[in-house]
KOLGU-4560 file (N, C-alpha, C; in nm, 3 decimals, padded with zeros to 5 digits):
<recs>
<n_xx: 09.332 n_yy: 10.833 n_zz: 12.156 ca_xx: 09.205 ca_yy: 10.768 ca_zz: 12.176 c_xx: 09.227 c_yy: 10.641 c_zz: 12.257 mol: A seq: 1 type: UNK>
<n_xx: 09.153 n_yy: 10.622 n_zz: 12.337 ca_xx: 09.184 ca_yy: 10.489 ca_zz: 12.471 c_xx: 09.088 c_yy: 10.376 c_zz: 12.407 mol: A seq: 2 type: UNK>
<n_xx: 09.156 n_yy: 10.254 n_zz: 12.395 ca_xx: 09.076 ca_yy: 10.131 ca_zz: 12.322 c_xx: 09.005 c_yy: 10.084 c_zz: 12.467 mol: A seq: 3 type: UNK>
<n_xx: 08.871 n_yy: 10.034 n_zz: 12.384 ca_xx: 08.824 ca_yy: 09.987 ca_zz: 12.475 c_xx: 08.857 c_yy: 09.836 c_zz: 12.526 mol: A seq: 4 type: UNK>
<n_xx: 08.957 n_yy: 09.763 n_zz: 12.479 ca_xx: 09.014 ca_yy: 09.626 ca_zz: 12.557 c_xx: 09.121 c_yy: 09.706 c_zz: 12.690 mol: A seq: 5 type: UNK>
<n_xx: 09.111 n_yy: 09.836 n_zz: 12.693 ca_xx: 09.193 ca_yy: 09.869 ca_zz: 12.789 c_xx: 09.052 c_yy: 09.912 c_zz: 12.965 mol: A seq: 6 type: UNK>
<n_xx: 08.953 n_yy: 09.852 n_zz: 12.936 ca_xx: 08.816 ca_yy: 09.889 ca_zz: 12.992 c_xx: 08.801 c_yy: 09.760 c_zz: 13.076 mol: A seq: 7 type: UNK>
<n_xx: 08.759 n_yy: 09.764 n_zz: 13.199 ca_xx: 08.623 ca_yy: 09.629 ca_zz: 13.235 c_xx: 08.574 c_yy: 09.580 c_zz: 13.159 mol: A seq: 8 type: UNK>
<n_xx: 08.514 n_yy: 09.483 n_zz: 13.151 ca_xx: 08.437 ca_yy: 09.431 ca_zz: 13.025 c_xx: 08.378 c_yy: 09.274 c_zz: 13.070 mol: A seq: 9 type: UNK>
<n_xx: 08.207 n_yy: 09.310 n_zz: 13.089 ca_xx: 08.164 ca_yy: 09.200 ca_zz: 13.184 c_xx: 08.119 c_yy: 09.063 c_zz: 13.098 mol: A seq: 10 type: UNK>
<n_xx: 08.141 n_yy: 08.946 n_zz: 13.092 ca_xx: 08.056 ca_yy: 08.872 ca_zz: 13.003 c_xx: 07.926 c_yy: 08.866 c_zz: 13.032 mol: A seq: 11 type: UNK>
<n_xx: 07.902 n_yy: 08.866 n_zz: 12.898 ca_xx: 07.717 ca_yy: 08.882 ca_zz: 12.845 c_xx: 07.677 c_yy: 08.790 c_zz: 12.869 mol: A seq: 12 type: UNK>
<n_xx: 07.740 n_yy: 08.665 n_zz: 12.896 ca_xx: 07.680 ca_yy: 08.508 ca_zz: 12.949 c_xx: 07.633 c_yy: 08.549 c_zz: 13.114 mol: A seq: 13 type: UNK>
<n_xx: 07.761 n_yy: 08.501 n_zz: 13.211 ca_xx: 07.772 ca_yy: 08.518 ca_zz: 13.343 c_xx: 07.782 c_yy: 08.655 c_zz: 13.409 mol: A seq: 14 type: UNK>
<n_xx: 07.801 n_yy: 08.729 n_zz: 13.332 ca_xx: 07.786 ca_yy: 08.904 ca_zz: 13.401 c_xx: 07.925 c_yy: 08.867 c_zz: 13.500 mol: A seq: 15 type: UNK>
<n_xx: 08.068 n_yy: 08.793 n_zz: 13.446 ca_xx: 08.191 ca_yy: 08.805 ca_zz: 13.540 c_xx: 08.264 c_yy: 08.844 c_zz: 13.476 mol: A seq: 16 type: UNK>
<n_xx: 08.345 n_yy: 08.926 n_zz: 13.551 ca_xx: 08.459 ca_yy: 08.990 ca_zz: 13.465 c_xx: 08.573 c_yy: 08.990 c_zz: 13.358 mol: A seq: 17 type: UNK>
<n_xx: 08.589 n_yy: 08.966 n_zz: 13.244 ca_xx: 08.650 ca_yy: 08.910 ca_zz: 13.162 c_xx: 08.820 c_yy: 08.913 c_zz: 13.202 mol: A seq: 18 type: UNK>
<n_xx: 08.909 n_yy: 08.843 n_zz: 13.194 ca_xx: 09.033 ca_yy: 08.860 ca_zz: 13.202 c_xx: 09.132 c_yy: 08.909 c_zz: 13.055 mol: A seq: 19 type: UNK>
<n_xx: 09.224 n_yy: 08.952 n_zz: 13.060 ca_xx: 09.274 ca_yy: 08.921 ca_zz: 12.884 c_xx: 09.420 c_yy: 08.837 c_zz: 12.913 mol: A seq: 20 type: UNK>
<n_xx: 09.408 n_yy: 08.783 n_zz: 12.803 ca_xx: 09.550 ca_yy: 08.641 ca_zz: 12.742 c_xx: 09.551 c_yy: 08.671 c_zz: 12.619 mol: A seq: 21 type: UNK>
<n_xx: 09.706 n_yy: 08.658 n_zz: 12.608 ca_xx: 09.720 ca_yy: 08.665 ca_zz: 12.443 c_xx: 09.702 c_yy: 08.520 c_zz: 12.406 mol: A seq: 22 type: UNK>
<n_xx: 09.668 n_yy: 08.575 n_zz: 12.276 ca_xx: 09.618 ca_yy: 08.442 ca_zz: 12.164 c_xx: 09.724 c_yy: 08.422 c_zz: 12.037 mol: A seq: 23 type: UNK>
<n_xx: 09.767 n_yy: 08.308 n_zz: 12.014 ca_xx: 09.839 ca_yy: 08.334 ca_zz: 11.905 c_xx: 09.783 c_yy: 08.248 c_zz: 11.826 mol: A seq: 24 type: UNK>
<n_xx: 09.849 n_yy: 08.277 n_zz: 11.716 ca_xx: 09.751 ca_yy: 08.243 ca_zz: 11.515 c_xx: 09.819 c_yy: 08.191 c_zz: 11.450 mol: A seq: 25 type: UNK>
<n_xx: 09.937 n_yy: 08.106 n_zz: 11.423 ca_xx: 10.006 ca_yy: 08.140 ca_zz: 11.286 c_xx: 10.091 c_yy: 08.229 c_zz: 11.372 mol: A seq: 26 type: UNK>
<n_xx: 10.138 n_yy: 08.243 n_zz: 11.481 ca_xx: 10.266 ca_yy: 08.326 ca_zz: 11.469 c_xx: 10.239 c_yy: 08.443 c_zz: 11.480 mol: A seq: 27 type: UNK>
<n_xx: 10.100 n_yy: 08.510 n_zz: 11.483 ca_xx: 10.063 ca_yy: 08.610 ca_zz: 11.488 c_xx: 09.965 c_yy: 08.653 c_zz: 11.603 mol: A seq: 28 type: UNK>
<n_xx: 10.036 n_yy: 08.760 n_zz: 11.705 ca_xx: 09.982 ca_yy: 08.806 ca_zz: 11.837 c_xx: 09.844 c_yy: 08.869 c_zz: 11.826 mol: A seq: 29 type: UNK>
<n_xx: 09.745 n_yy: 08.799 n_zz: 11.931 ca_xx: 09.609 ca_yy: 08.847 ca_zz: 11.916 c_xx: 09.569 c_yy: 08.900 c_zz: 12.031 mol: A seq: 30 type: UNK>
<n_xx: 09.522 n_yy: 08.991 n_zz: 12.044 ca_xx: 09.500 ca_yy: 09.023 ca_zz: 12.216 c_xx: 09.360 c_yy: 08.951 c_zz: 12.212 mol: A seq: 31 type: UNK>
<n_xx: 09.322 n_yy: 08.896 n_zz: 12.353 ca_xx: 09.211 ca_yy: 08.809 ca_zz: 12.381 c_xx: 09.114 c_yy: 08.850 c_zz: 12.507 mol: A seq: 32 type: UNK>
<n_xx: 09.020 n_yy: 08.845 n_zz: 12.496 ca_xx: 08.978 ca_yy: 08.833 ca_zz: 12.637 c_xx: 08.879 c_yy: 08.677 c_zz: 12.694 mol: A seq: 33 type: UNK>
<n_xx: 08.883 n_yy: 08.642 n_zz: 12.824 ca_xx: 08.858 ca_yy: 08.502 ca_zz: 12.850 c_xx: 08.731 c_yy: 08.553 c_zz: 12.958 mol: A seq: 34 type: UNK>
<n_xx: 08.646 n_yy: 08.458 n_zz: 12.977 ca_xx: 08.516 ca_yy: 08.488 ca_zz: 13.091 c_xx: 08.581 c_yy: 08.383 c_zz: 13.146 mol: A seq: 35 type: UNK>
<n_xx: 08.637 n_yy: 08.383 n_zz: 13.296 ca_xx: 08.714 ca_yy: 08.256 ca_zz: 13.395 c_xx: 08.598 c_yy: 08.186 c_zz: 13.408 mol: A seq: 36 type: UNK>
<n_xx: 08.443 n_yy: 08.211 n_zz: 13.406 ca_xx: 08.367 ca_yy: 08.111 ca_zz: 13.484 c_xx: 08.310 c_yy: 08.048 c_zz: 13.353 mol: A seq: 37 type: UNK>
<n_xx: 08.284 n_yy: 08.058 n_zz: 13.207 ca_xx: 08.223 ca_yy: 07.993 ca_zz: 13.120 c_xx: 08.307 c_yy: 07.982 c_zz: 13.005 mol: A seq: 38 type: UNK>
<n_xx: 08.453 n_yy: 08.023 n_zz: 12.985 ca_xx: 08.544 ca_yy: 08.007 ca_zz: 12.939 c_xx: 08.461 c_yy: 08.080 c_zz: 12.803 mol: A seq: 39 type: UNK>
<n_xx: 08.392 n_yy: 08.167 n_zz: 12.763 ca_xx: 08.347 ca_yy: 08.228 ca_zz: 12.655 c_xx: 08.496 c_yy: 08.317 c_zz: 12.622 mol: A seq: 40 type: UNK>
<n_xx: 08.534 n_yy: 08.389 n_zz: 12.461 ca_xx: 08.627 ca_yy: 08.428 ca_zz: 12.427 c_xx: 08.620 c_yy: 08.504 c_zz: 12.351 mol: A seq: 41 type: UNK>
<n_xx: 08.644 n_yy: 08.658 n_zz: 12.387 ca_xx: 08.669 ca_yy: 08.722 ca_zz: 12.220 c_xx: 08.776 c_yy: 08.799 c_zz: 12.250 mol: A seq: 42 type: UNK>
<n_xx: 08.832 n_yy: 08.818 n_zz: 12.091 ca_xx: 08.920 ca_yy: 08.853 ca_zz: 12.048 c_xx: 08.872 c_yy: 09.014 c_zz: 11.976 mol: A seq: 43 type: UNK>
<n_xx: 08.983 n_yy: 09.101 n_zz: 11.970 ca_xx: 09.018 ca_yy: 09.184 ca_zz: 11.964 c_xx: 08.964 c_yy: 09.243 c_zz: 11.785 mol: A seq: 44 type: UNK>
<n_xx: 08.894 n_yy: 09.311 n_zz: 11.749 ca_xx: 08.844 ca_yy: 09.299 ca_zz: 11.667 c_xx: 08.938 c_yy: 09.384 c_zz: 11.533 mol: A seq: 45 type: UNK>
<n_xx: 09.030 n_yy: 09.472 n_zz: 11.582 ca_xx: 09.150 ca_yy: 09.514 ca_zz: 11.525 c_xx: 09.259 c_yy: 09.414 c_zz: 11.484 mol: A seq: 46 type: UNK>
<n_xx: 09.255 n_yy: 09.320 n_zz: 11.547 ca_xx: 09.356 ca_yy: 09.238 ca_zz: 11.566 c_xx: 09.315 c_yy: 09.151 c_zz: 11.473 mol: A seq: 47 type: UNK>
<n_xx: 09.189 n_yy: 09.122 n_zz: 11.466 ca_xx: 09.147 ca_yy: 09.002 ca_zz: 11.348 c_xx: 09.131 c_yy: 09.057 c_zz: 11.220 mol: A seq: 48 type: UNK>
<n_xx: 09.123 n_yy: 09.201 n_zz: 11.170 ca_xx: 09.107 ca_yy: 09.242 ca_zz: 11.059 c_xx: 09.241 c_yy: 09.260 c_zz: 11.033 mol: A seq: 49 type: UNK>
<n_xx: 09.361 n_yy: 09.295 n_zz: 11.155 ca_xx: 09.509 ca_yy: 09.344 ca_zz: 11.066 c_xx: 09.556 c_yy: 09.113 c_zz: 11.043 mol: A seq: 50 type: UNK>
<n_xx: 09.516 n_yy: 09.041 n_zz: 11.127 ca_xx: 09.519 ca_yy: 08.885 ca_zz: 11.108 c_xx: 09.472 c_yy: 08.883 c_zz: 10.963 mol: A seq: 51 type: UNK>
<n_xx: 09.361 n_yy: 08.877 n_zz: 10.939 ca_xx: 09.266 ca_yy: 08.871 ca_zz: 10.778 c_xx: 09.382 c_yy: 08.915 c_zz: 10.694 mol: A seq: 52 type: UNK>
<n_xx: 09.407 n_yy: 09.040 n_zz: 10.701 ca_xx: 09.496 ca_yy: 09.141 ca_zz: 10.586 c_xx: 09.660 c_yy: 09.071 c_zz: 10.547 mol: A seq: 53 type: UNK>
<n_xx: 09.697 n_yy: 09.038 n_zz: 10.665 ca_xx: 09.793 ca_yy: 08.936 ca_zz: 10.711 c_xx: 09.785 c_yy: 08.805 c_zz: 10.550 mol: A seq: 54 type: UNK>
<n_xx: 09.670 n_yy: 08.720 n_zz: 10.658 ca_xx: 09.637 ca_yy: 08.612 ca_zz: 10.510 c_xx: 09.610 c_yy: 08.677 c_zz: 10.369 mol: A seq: 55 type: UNK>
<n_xx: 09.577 n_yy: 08.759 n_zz: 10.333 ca_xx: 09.553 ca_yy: 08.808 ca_zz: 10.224 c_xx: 09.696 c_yy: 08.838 c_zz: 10.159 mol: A seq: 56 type: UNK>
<n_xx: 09.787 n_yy: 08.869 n_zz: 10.214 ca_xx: 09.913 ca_yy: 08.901 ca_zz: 10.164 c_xx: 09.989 c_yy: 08.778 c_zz: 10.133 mol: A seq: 57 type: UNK>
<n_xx: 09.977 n_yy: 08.701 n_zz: 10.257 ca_xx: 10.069 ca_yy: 08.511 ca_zz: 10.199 c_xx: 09.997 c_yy: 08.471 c_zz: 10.113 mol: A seq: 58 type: UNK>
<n_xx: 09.892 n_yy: 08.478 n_zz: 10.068 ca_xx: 09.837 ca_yy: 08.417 ca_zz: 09.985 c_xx: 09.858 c_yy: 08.472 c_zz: 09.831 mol: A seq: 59 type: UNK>
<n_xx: 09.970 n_yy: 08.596 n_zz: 09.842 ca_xx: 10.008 ca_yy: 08.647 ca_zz: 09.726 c_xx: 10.114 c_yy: 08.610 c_zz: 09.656 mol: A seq: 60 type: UNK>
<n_xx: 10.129 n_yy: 08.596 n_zz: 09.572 ca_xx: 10.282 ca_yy: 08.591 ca_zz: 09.492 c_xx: 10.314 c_yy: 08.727 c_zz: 09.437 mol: A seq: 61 type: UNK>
<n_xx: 10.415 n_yy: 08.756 n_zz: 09.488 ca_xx: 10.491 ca_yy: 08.898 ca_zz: 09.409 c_xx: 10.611 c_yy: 08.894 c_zz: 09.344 mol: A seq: 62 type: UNK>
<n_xx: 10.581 n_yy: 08.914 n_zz: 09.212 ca_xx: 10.714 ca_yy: 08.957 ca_zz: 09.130 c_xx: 10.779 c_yy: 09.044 c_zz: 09.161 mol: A seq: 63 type: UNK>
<n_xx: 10.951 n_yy: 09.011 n_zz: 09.185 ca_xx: 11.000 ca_yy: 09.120 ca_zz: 09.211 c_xx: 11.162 c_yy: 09.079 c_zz: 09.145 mol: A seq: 64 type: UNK>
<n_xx: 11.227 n_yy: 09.222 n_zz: 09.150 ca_xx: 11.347 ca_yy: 09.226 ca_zz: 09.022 c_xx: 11.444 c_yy: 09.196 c_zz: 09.171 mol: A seq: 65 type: UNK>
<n_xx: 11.590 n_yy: 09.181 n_zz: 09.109 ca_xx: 11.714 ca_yy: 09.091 ca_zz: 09.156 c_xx: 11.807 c_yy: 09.190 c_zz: 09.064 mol: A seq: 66 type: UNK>
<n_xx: 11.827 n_yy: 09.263 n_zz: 09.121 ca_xx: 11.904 ca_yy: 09.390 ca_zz: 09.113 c_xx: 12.090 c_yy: 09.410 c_zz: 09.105 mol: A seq: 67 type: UNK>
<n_xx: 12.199 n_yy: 09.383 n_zz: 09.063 ca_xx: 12.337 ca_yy: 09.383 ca_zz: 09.107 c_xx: 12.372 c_yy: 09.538 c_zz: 09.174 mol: A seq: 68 type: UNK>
<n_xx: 12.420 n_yy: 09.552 n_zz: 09.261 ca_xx: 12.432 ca_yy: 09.685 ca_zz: 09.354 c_xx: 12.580 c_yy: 09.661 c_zz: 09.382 mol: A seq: 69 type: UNK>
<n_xx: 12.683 n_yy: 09.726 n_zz: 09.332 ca_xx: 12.815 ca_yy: 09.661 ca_zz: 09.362 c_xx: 12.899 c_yy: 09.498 c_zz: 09.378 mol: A seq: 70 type: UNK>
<n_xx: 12.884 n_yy: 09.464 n_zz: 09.472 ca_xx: 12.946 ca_yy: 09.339 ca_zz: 09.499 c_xx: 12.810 c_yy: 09.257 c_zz: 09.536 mol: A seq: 71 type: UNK>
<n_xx: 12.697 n_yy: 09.296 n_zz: 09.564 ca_xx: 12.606 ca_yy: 09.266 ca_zz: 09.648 c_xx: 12.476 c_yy: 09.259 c_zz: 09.502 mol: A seq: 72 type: UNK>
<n_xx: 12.340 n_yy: 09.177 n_zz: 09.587 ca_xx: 12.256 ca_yy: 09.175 ca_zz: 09.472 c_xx: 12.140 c_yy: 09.247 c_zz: 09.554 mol: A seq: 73 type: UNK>
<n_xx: 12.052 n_yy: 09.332 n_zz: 09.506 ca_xx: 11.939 ca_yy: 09.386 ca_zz: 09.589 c_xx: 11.783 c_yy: 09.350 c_zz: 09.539 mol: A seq: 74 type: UNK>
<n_xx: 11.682 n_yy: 09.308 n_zz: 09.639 ca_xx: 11.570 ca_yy: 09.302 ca_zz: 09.551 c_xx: 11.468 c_yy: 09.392 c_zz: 09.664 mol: A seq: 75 type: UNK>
<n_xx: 11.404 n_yy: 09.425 n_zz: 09.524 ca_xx: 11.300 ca_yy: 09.522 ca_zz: 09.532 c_xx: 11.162 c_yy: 09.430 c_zz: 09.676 mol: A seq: 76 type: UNK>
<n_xx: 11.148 n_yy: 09.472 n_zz: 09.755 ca_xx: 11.005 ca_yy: 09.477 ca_zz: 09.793 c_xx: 10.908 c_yy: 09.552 c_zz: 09.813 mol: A seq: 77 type: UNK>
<n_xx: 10.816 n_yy: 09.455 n_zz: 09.757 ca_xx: 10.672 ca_yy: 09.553 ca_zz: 09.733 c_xx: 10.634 c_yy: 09.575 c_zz: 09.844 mol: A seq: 78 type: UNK>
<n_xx: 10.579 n_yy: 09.730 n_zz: 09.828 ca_xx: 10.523 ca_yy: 09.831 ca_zz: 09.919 c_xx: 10.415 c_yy: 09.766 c_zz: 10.015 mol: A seq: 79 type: UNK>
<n_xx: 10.333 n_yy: 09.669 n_zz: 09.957 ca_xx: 10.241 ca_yy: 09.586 ca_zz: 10.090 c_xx: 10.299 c_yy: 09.541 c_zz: 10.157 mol: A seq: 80 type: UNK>
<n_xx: 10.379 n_yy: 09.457 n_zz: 10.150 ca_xx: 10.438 ca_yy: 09.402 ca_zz: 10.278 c_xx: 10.532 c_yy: 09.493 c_zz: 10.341 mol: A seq: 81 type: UNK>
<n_xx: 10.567 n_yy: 09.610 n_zz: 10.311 ca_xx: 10.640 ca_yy: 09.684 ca_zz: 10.412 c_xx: 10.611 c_yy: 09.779 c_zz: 10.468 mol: A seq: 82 type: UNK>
<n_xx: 10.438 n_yy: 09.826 n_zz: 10.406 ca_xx: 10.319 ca_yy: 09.875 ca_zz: 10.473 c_xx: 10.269 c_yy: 09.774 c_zz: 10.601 mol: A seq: 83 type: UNK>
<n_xx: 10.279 n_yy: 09.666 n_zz: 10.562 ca_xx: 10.240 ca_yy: 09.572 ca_zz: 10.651 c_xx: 10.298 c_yy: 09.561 c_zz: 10.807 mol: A seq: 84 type: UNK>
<n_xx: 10.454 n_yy: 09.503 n_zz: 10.772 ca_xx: 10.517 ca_yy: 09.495 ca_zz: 10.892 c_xx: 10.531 c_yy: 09.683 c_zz: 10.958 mol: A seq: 85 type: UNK>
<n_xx: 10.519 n_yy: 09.786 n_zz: 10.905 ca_xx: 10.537 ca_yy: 09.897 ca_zz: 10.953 c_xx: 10.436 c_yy: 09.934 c_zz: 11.049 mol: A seq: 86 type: UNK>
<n_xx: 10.285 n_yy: 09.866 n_zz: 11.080 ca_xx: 10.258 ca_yy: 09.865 ca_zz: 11.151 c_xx: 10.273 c_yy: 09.798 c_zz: 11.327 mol: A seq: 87 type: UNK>
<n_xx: 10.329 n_yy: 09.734 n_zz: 11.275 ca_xx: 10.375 ca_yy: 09.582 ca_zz: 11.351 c_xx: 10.571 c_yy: 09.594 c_zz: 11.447 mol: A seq: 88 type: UNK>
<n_xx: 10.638 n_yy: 09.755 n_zz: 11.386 ca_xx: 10.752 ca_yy: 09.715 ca_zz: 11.410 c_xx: 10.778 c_yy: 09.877 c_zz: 11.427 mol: A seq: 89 type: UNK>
<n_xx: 10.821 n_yy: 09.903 n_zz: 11.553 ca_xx: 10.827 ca_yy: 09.986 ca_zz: 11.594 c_xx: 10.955 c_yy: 10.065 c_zz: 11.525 mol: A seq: 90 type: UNK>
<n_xx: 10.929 n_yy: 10.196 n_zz: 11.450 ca_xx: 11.013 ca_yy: 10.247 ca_zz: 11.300 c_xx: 11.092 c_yy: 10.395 c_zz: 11.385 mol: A seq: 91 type: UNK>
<n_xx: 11.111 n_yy: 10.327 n_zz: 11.508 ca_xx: 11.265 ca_yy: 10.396 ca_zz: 11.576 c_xx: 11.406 c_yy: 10.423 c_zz: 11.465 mol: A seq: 92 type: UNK>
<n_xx: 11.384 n_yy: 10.339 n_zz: 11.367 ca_xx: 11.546 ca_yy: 10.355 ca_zz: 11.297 c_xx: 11.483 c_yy: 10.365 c_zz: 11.177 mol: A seq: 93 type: UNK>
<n_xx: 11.592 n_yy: 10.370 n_zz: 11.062 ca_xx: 11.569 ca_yy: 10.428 ca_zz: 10.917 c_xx: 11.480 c_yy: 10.326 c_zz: 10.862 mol: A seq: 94 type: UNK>
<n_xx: 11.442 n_yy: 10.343 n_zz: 10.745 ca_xx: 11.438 ca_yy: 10.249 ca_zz: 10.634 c_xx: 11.518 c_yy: 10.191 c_zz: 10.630 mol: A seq: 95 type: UNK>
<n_xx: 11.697 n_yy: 10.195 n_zz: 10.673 ca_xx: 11.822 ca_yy: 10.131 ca_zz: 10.576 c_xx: 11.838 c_yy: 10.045 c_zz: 10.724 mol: A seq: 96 type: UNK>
<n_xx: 11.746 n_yy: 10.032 n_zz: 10.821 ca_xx: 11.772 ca_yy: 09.939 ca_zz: 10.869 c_xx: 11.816 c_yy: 09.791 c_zz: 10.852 mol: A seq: 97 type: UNK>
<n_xx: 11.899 n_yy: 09.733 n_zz: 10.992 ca_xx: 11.970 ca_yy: 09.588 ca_zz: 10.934 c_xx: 11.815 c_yy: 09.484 c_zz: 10.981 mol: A seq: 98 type: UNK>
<n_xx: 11.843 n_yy: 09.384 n_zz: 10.851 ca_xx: 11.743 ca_yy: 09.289 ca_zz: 10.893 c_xx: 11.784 c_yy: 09.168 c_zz: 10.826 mol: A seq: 99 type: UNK>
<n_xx: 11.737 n_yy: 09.059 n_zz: 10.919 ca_xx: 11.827 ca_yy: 08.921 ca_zz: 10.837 c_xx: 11.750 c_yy: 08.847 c_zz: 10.764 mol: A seq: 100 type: UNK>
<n_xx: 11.874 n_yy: 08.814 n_zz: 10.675 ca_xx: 11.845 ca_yy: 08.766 ca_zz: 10.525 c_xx: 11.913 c_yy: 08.592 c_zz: 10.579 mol: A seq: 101 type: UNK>
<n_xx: 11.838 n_yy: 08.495 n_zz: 10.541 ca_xx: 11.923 ca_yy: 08.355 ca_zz: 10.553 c_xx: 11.876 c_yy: 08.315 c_zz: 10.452 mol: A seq: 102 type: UNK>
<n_xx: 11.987 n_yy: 08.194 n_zz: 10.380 ca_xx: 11.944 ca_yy: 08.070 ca_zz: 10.289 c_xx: 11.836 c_yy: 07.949 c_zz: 10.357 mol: A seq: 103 type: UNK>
<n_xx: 11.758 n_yy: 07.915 n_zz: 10.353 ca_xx: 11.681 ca_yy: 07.832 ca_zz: 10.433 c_xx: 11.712 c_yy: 07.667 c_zz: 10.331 mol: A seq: 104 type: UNK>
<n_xx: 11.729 n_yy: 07.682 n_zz: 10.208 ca_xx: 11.742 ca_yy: 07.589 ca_zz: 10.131 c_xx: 11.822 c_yy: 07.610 c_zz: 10.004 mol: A seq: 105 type: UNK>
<n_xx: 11.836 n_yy: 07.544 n_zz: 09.913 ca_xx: 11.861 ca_yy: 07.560 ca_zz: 09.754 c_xx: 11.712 c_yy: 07.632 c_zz: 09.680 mol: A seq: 106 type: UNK>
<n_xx: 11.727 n_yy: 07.772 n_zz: 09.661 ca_xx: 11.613 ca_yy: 07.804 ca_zz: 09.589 c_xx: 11.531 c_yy: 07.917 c_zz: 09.662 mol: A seq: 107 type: UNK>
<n_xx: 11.551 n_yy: 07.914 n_zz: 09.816 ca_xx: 11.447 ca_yy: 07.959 ca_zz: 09.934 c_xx: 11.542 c_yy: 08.030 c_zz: 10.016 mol: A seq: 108 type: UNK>
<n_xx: 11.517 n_yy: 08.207 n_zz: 10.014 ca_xx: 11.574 ca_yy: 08.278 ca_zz: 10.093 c_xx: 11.493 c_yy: 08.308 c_zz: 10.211 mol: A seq: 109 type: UNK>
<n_xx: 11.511 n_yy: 08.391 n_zz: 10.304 ca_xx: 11.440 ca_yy: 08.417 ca_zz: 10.399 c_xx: 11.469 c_yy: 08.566 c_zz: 10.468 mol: A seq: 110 type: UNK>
<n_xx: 11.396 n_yy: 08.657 n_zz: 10.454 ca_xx: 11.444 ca_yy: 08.763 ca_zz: 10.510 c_xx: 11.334 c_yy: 08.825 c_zz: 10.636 mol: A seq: 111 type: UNK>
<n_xx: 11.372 n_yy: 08.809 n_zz: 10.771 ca_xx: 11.348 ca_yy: 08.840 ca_zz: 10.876 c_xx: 11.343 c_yy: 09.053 c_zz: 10.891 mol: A seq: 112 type: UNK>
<n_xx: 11.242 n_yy: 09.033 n_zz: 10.904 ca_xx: 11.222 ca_yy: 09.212 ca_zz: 10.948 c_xx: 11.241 c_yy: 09.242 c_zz: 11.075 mol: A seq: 113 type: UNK>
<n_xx: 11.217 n_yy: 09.121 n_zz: 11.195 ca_xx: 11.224 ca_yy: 09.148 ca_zz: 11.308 c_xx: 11.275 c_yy: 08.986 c_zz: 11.357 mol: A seq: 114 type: UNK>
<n_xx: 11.354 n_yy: 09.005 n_zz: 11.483 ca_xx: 11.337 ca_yy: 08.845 ca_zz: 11.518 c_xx: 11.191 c_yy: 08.809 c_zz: 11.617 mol: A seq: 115 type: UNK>
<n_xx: 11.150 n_yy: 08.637 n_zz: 11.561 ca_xx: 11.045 ca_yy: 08.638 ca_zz: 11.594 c_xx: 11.016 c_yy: 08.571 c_zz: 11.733 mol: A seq: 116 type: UNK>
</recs>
């Protein structure tokens, strides 16, 4: 199915042709489109509901178990957020893909699904 940000698309103000620029959020890519002569703007309306769904998830706290796996410790993540980024990350390789894990502090890990 062909999206229609892939279309002409005239502004409803000036009747001139819209351009597109990405928009970013929080770190998060928005496709945009701009009217050059009245600087009017919209955004991608897919893009702001998977954005929304986005906030709805940081705004969660998830319990999750801390597992011993040999020499190593494993923790469980919940299925939303890896529903989440699976849209977002092109799933060429396994599940057992490598992804980085850093200490950011005393207390505060950080695990990267993709570099950003």
């Amino acid at each position: 199915m062909n999206d229609v940000f892939n279309t002409k698309i005239l502004c409803d103000k000036c009747n001139e042709q819209t351009r597109k620029f990405p928009l970013e959020q929080e770190g998060f890519k928005l496709r945009a489109l701009e009217c050059p002569n009245c600087r009017k703007q919209w955004v991608h309306p897919g893009d702001i509901k998977d954005f929304q769904n986005f906030k709805e998830l940081q705004k969660r706290q998830f319990d999750v178990k801390l597992r011993m796996v040999g020499n190593s410790f494993s923790v469980t993540i919940p299925k939303e957020i890896i529903n989440f980024e699976e849209r977002f990350i092109s799933m060429e390789r396994e599940m057992n893909q490598m992804m980085r894990l850093s200490l950011e502090r005393p207390g505060k890990i950080i695990l990267r699904f993709r570099e950003l």
